[in-house]
C-alpha positions in Angstrom: 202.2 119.4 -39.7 199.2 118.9 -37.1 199.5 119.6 -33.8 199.5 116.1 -32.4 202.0 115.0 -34.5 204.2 118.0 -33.5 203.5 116.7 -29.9 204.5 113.3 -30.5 207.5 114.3 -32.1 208.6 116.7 -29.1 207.5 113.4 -26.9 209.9 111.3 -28.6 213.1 113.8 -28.6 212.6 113.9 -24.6 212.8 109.9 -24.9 208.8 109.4 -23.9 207.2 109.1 -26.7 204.2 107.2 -27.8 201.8 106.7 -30.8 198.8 108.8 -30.7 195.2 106.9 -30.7 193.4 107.0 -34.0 190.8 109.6 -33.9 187.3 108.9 -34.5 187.2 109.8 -38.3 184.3 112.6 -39.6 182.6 109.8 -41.7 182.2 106.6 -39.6 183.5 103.6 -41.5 182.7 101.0 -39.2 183.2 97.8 -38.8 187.2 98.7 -38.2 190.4 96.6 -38.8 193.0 98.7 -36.4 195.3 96.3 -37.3 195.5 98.0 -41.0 194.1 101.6 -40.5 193.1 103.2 -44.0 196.0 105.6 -43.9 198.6 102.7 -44.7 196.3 100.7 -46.8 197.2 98.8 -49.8 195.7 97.8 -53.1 196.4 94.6 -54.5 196.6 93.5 -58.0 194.3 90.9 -59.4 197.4 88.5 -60.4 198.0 88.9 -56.5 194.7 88.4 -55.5 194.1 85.0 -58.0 197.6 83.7 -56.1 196.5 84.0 -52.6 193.2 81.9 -53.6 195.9 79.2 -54.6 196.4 76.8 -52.0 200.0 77.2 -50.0 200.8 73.8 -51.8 200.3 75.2 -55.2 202.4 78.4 -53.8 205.4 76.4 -52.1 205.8 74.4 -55.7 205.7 77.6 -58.3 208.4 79.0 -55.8 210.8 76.0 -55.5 210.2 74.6 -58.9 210.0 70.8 -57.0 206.8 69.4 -57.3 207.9 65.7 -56.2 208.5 67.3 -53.2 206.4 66.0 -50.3 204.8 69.4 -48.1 202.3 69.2 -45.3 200.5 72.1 -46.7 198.2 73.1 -43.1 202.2 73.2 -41.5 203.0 75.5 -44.2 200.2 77.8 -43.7 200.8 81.2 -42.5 197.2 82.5 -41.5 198.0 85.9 -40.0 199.8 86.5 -43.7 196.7 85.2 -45.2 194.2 87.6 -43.5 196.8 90.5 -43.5 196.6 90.0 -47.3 193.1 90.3 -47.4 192.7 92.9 -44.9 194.8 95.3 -47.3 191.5 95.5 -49.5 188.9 94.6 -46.7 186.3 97.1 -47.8 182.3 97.1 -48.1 182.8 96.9 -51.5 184.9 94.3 -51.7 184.0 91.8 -49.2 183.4 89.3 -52.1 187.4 89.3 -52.9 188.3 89.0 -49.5 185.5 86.2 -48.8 186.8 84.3 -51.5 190.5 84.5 -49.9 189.7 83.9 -46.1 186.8 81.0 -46.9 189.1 78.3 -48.0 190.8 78.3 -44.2 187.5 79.3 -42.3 186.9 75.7 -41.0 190.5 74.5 -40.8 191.0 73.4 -37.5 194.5 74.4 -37.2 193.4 78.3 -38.3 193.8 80.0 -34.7 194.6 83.0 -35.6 192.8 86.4 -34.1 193.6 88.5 -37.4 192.3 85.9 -39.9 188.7 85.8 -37.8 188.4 89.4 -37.1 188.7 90.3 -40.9 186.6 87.4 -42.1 183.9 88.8 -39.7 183.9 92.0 -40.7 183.7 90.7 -44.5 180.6 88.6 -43.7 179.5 92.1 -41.9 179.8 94.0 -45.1 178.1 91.4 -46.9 175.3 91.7 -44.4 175.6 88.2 -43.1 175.5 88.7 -38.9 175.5 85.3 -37.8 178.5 84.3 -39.8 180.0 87.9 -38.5 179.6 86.6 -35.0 180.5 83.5 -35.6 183.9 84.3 -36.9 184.6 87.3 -34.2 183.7 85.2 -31.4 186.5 82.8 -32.7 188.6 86.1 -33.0 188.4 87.0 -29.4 187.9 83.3 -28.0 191.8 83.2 -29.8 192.9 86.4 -28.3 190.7 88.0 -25.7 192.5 91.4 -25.2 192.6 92.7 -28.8 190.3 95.8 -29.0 189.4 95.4 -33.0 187.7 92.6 -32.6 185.6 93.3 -29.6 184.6 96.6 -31.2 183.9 95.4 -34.5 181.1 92.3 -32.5 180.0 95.3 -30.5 179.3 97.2 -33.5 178.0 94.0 -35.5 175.3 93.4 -32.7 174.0 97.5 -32.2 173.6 97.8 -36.3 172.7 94.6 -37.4 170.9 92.5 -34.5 167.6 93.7 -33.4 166.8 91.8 -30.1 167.3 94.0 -27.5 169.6 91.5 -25.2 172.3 92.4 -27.9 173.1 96.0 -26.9 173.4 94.3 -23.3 176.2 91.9 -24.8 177.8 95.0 -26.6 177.9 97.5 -23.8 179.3 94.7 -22.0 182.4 94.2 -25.0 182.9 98.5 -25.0 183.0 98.4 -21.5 185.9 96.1 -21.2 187.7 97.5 -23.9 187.8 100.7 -21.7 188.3 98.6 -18.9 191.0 95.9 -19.7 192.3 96.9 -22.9 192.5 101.3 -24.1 191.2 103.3 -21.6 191.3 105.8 -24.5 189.5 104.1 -26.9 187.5 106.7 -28.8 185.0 104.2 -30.8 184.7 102.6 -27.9 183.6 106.1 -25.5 182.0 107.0 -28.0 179.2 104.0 -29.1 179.4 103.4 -24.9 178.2 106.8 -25.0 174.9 106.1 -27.2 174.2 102.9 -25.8 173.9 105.2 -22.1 172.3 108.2 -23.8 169.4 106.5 -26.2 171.2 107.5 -29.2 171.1 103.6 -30.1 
């Protein structure tokens, strides 16, 4: 058992516990989804992958075996389900599965949710595609301002993949009030603020 777990669980016996921060890992696998950290991730089968690229109409009638049965499908929609679906295999070398999951709901006006944007960015990171990246976190935080993933993740998106140099302005600026507003004890975010200030960027 580590040593900060051993900590956390003394924390909790004396009633004051709380969750350690996730560490920095040795090999950076950036852009990050903290809402699914790799240590809790899980696979999906292809049967389960060809069903969520159903439409929640098509869904809704193979459960309840009624198809005269009149559904508003957009009321039906669960979009945090959706993208925590696809977030569950959200990797660089997958982006394509989880493009093909998230896209259908992309434009759907009704789609406001944080989660579903922040992993669709990151896919269209992976598949090296900034502007749609931006485009989709910006929704993310515009939807929920004070949720550290997807500042970090347009923060990162704009120092590895955006050359101009009024971009490491706007990311500093997104680190900065992560550490700020949001996790004082963000590593990622020390540590890319870090480069930015030092050159190492």
């Amino acid at each position: 058992m580590s040593e900060k777990i051993e900590k956390f669980i003394k924390r909790e016996r004396n009633g004051n516990a709380r969750m350690p921060a996730y560490d920095l890992p040795k090999t950076e696998h950036y852009p990050i989804n903290l809402v699914n950290p790799p240590a809790i991730e899980q696979r999906l089968s292809n049967d389960e992958i060809k069903a969520l690229r159903k439409s929640p109409l098509e869904l809704i009638l193979a459960q309840n075996n009624s198809p005269s049965q009149s559904i508003d499908k957009k009321a039906q929609m669960d979009y945090n389900e959706i993208a925590r679906k696809a977030g569950r295999i959200l990797k660089p070398d997958s982006y394509k599965d989880v493009l093909a999951i998230l896209q259908p709901y992309e434009e759907d006006p009704k789609n406001q949710s944080d989660l579903f944007f922040n992993n669709l960015g990151v896919a269209y990171s992976y598949s090296r595609e900034p502007k749609k990246a931006e485009s989709a976190l910006i929704k993310a935080i515009k939807f929920n301002p004070n949720e550290e993933a997807q500042r970090f993740n347009l923060a990162y998106l704009y120092l590895t993949q955006f050359s101009e140099p009024q971009y490491k302005k706007i990311a500093e600026e997104h680190l900065t009030y992560i550490l700020q507003h949001i996790n004082p004890s963000s590593t990622p975010a020390r540590v890319y603020l870090n480069r930015i200030k030092t050159g190492k960027i």
